[in-house]
SERO-4910 file (N, C-alpha, C, O; in steps of 0.05 Angstrom, whole numbers):
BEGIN
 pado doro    nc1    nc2    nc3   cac1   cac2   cac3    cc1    cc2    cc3    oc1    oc2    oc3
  Unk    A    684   -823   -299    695   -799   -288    673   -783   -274    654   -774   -287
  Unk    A    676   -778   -243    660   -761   -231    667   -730   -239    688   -717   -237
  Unk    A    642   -723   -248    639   -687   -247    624   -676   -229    605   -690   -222
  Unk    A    627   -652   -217    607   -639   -206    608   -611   -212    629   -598   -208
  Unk    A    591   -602   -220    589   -563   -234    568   -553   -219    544   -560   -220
  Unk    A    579   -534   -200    567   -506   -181    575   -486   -201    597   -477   -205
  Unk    A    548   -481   -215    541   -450   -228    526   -436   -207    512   -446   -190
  Unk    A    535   -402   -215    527   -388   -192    495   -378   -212    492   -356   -223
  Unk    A    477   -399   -213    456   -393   -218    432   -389   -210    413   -384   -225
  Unk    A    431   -392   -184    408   -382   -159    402   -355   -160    379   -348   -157
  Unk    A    425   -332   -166    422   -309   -171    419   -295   -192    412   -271   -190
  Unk    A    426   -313   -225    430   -300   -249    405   -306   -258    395   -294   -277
  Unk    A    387   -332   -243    352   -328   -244    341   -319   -230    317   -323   -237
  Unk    A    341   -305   -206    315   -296   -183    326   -262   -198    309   -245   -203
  Unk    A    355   -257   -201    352   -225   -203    369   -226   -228    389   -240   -231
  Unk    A    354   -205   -250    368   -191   -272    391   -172   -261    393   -156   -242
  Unk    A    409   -182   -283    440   -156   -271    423   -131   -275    407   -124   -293
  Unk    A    435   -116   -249    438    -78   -257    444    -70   -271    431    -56   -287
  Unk    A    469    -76   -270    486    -70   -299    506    -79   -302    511    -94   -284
  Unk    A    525    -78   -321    544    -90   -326    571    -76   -345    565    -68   -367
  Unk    A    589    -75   -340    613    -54   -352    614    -70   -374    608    -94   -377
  Unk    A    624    -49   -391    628    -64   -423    660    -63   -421    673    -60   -401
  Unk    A    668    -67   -444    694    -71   -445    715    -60   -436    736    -72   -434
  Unk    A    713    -41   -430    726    -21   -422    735    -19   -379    719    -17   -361
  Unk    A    747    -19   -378    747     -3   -342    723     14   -339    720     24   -361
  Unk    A    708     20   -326    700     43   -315    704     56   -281    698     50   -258
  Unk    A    715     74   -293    732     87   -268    712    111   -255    716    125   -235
  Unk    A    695    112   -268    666    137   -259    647    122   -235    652     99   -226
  Unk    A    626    139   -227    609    126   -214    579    117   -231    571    133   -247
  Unk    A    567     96   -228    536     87   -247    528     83   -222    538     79   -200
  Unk    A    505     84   -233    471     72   -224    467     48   -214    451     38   -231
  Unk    A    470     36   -202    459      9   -192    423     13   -193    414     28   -175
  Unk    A    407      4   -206    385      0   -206    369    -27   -190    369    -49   -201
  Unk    A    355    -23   -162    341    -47   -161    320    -65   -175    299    -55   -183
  Unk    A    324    -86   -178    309   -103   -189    280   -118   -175    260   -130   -183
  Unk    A    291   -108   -150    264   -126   -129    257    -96   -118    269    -76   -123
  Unk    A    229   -101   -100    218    -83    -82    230    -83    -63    236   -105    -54
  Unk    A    240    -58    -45    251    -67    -19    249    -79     -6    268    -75     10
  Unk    A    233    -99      3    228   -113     22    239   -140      8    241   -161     21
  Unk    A    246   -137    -17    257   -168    -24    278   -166    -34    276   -175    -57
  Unk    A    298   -159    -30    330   -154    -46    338   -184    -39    328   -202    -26
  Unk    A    366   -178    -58    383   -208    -56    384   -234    -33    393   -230    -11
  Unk    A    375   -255    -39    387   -268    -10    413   -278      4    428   -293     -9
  Unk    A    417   -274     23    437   -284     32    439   -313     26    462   -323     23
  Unk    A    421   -326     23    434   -357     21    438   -360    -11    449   -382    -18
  Unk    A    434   -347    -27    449   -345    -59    470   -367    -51    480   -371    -29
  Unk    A    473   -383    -82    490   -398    -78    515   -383    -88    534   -394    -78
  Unk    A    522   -364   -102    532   -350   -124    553   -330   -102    547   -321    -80
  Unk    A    579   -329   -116    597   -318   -101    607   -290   -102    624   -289   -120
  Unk    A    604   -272    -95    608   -244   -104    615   -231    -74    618   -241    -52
  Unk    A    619   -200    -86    619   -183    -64    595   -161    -59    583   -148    -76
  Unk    A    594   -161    -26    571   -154    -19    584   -125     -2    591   -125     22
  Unk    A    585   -103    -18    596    -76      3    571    -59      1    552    -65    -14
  Unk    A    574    -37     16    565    -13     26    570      9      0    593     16     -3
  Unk    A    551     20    -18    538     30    -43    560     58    -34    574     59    -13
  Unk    A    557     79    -56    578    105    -46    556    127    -40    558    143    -21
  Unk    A    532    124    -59    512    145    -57    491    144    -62    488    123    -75
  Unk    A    473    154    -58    438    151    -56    439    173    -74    451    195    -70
  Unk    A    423    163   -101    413    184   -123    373    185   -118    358    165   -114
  Unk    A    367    209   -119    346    211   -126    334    222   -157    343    244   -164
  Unk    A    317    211   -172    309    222   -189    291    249   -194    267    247   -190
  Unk    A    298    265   -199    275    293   -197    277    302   -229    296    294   -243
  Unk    A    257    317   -238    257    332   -259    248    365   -249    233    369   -230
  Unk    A    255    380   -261    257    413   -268    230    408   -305    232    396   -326
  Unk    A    209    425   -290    195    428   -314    178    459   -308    176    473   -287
  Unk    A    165    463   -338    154    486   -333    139    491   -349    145    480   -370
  Unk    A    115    508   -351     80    497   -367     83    528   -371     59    535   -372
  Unk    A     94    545   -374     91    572   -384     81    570   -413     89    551   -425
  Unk    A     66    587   -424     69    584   -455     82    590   -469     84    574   -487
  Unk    A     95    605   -469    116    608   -487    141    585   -486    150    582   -463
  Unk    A    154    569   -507    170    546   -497    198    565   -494    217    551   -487
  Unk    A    202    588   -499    237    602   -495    229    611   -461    248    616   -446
  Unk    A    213    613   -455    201    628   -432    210    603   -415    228    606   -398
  Unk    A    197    579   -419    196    555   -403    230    556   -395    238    558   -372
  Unk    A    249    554   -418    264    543   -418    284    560   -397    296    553   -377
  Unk    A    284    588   -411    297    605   -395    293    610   -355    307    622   -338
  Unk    A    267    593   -352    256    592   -323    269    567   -303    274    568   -280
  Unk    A    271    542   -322    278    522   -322    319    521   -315    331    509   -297
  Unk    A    328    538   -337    357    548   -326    367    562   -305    389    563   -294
  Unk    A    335    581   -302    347    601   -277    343    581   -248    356    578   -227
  Unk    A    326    573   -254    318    546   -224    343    525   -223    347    514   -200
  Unk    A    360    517   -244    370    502   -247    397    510   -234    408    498   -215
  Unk    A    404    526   -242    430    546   -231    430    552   -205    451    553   -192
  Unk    A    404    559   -194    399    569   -172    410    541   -155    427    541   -138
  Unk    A    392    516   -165    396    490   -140    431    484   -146    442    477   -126
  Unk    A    449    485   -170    471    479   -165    484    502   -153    504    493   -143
  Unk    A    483    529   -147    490    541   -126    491    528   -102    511    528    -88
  Unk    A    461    511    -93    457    515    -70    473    489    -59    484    485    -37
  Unk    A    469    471    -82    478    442    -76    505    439    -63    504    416    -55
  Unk    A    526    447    -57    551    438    -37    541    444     -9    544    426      7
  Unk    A    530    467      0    522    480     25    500    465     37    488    468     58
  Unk    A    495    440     11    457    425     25    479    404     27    470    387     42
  Unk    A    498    398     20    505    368     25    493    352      0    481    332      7
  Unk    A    494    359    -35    486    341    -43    495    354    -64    500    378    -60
  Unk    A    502    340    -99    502    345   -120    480    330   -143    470    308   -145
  Unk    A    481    353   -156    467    345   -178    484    332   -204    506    339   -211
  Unk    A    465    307   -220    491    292   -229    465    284   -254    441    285   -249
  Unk    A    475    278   -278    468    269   -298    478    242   -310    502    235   -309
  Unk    A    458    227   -324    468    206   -343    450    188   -328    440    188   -306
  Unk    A    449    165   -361    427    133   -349    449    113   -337    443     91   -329
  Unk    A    481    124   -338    490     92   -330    517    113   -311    517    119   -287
  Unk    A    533    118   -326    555    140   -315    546    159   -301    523    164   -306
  Unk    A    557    172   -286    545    201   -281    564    214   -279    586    210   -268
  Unk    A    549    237   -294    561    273   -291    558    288   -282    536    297   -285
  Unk    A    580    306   -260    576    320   -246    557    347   -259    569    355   -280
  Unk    A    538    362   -255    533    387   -270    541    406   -255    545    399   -232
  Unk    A    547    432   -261    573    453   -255    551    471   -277    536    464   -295
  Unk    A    563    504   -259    550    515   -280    567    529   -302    562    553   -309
  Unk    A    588    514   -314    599    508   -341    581    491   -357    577    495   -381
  Unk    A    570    472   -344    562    447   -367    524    448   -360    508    435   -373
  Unk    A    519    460   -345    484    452   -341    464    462   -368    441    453   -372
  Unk    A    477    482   -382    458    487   -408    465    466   -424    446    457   -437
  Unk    A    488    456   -428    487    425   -448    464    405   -441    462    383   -453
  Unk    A    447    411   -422    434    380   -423    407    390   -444    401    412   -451
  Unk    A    398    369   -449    376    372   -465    347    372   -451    340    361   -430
  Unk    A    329    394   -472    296    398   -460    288    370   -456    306    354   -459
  Unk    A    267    362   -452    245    342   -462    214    354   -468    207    376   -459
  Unk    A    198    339   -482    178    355   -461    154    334   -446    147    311   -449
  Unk    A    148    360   -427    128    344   -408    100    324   -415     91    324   -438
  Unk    A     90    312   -398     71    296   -408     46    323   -410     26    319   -424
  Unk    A     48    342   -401     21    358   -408     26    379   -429     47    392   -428
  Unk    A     11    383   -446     24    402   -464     31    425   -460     21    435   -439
  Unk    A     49    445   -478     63    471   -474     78    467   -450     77    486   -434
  Unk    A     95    441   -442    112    431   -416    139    426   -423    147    406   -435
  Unk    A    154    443   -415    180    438   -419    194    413   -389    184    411   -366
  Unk    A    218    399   -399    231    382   -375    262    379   -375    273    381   -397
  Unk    A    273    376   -358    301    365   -352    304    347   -336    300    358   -315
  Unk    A    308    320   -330    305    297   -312    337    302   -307    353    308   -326
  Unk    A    345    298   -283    367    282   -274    369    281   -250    345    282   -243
  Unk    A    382    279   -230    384    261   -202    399    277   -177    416    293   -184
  Unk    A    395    275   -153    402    290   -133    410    266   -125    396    246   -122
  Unk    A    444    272   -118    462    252   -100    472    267    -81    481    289    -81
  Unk    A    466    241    -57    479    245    -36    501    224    -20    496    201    -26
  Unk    A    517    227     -5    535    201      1    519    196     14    500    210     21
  Unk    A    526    171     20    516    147     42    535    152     72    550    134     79
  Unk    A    534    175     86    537    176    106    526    154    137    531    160    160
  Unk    A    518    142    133    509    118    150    480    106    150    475     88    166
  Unk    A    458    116    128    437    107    123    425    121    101    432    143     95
  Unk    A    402    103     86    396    117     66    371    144     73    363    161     57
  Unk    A    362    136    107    350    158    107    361    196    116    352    219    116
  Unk    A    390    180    122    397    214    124    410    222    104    424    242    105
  Unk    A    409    203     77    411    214     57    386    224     36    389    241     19
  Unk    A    362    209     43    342    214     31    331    248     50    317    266     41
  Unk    A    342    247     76    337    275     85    343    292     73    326    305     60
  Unk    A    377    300     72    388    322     60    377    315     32    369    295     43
  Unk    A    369    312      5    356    308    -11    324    314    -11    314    320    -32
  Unk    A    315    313      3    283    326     15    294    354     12    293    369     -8
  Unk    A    309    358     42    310    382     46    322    407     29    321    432     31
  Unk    A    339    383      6    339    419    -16    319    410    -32    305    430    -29
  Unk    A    306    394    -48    292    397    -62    269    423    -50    262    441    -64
  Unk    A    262    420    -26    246    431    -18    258    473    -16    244    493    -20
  Unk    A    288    471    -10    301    500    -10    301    511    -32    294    535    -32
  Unk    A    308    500    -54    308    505    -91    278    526    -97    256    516   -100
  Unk    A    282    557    -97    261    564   -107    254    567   -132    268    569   -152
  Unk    A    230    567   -128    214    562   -155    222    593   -174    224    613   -160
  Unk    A    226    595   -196    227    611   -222    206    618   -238    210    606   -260
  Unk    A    184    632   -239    161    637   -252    146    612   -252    134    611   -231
  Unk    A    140    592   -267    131    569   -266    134    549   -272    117    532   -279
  Unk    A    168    549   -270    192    524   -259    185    519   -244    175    536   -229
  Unk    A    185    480   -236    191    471   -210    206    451   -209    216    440   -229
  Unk    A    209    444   -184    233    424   -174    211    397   -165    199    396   -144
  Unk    A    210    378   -182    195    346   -166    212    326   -171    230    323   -187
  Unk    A    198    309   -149    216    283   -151    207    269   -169    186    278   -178
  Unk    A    217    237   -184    208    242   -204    216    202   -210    227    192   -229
  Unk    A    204    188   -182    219    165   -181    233    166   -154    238    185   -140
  Unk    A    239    133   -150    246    123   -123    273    126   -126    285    129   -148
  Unk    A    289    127    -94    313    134    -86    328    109    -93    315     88    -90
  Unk    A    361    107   -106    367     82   -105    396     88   -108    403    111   -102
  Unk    A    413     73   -114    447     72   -100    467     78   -123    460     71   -145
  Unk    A    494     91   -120    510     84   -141    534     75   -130    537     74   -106
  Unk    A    551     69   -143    581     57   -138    602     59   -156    601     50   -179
  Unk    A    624     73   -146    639     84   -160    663     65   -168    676     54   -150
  Unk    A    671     59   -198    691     50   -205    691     20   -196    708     10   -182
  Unk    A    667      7   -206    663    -23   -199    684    -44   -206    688    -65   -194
  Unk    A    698    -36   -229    715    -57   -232    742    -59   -219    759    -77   -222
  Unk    A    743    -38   -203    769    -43   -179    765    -59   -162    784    -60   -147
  Unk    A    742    -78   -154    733   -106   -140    735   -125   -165    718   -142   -163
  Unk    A    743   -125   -176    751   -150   -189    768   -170   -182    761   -194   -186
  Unk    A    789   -165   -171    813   -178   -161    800   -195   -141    797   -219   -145
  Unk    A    791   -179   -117    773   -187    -96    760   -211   -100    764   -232    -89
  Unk    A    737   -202   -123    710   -220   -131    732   -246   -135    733   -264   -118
  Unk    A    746   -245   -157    764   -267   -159    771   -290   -145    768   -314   -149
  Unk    A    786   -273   -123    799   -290   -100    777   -308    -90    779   -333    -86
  Unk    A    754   -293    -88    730   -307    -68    727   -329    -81    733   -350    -69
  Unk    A    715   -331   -114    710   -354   -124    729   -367   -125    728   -390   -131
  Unk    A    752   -356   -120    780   -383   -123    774   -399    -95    772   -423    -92
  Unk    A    771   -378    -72    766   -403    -51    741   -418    -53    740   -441    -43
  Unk    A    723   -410    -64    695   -425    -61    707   -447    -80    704   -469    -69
  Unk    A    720   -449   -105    721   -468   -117    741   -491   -106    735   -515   -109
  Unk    A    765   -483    -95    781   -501    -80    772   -516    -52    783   -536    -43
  Unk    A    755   -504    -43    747   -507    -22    718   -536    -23    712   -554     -8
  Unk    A    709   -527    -49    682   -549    -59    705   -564    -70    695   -587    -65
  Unk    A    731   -571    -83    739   -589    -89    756   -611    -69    759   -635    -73
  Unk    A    764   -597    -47    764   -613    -25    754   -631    -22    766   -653    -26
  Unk    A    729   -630    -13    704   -642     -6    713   -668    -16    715   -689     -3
  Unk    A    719   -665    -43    721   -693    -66    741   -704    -55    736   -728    -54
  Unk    A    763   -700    -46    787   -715    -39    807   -699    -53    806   -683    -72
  Unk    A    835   -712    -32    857   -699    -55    866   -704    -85    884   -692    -97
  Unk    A    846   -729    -95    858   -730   -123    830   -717   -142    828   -725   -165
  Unk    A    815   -700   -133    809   -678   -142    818   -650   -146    830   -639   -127
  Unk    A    812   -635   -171    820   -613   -174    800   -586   -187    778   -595   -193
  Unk    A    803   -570   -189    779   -553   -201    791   -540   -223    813   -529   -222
  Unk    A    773   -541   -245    766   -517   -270    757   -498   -261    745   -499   -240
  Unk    A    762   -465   -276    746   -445   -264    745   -432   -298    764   -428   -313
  Unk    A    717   -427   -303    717   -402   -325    693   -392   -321    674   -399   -306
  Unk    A    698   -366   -346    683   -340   -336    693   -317   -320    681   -297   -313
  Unk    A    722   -327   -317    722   -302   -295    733   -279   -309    741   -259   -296
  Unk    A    732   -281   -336    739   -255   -352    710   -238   -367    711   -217   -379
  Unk    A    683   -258   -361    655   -243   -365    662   -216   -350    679   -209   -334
  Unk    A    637   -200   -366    624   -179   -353    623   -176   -323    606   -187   -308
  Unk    A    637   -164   -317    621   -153   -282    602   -142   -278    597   -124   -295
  Unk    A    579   -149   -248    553   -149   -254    547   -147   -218    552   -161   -198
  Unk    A    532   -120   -224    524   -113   -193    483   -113   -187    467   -123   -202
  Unk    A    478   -104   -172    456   -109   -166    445    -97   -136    459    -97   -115
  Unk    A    428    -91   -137    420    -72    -98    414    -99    -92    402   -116   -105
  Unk    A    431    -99    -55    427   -125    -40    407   -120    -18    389   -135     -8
  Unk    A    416    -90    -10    392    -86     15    393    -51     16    410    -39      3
  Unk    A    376    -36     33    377    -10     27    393      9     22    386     32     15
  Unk    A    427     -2     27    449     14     27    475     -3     15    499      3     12
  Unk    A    460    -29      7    485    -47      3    480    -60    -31    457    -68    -36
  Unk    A    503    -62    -54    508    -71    -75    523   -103    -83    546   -108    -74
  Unk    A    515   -114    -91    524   -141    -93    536   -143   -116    522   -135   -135
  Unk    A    567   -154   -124    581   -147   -148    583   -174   -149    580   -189   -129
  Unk    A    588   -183   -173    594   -213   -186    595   -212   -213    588   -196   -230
  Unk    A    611   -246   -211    620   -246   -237    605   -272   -241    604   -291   -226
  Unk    A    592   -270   -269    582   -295   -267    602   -320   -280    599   -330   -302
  Unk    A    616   -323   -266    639   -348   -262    617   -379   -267    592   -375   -269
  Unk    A    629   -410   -269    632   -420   -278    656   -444   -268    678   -441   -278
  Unk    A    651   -470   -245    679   -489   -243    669   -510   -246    646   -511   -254
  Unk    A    687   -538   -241    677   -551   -252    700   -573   -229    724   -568   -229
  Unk    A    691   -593   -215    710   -607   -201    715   -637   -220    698   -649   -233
  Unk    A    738   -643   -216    740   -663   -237    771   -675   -226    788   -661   -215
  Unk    A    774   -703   -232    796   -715   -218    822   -706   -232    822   -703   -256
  Unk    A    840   -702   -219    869   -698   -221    881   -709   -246    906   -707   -249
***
């Protein structure tokens, strides 16, 4: 009995997933984290079947910190700066958003829930989270408006606003390409069973794994499933 098995494993070794949804839907927007340096994202000749779209937003990382001595002093400097940039943030074209995988919008109902840290220098208070902007047609006129308020956000006694880490993508509600991703490997697999003749047919599993994205190029996300066929006679 002839077999032949195309695993989409060109890509599940050159790049670690971004991430991957757990059991659940997620209907929010996450983080896509790159795995390569820009100059080396995904390749196009991957043997591995997925979808390759256009990311929703460019997050930047910044932290709000403050070296006052007193740590109620820090903190209270740290809120007033903090309030100030979500004021400013709809009028700059950008929001401020929290979380390592989901993100949350911050509003100034919810911006005192986030938690201090503290800084690497002592008597340093911190708040890390991220300045998003859409992907209006490149990541650099998103990395603009993102410059340009970090830079409008005034400073609060001896609060400041830094960046805090490289610019990188999110995508909202990944598992609504599932259907999609699907179809594709259904043709890639019918299509390699061809090849064999008509009294070939194809296996397909995996396609109920984890979904699993990844940065493909400065503005673009690569979603897949790591699927699994298997051609084998009729």
């Amino acid at each position: 009995m002839m077999r032949a098995y195309l695993i989409g494993a060109g890509l599940l070794l050159a790049v670690s997933p971004a991430a991957a949804q757990d059991n659940s839907n997620i209907e929010g927007e996450v983080v896509v984290t790159a795995q390569r340096a820009s100059a080396d994202y995904l390749s196009d000749e991957q043997t591995v079947v997925g979808l390759r779209r256009t990311a929703d937003s460019a997050i930047q990382p910044v932290q709000f910190t403050s070296d006052s001595r007193d740590e109620d002093m820090r903190k209270r400097e740290i809120h007033a700066m903090l309030e100030a940039a979500i004021r400013r943030a709809d009028s700059a074209g950008v929001e401020l958003v929290t979380g390592e995988f989901e993100l949350t919008k911050l509003t100034l109902a919810n911006f005192k829930d986030l938690v201090f840290g503290r800084g690497q220098r002592p008597d340093t208070s911190e708040i890390e989270l991220y300045v998003k902007a859409s992907l209006a047609g490149s990541v650099g006129s998103a990395q603009g408006r993102i410059d340009n308020f970090i830079k409008a956000v005034p400073p609060n006694g001896r609060a400041l606003l830094e960046k805090n880490g490289e610019i990188t993508l999110t995508i909202i509600n990944p598992d609504q390409y599932r259907p999609e991703i699907v179809k594709l490997v259904a043709g890639e697999a019918l299509k390699t069973a061809g090849v064999f003749g008509p009294d070939y047919g194809v296996e397909v599993a995996g396609l109920n794994e984890q979904l699993i994205w990844a940065q493909a190029s400065p503005t673009e996300v690569f979603l897949y499933i790591p699927y699994r066929f298997t051609v084998r006679p009729k």
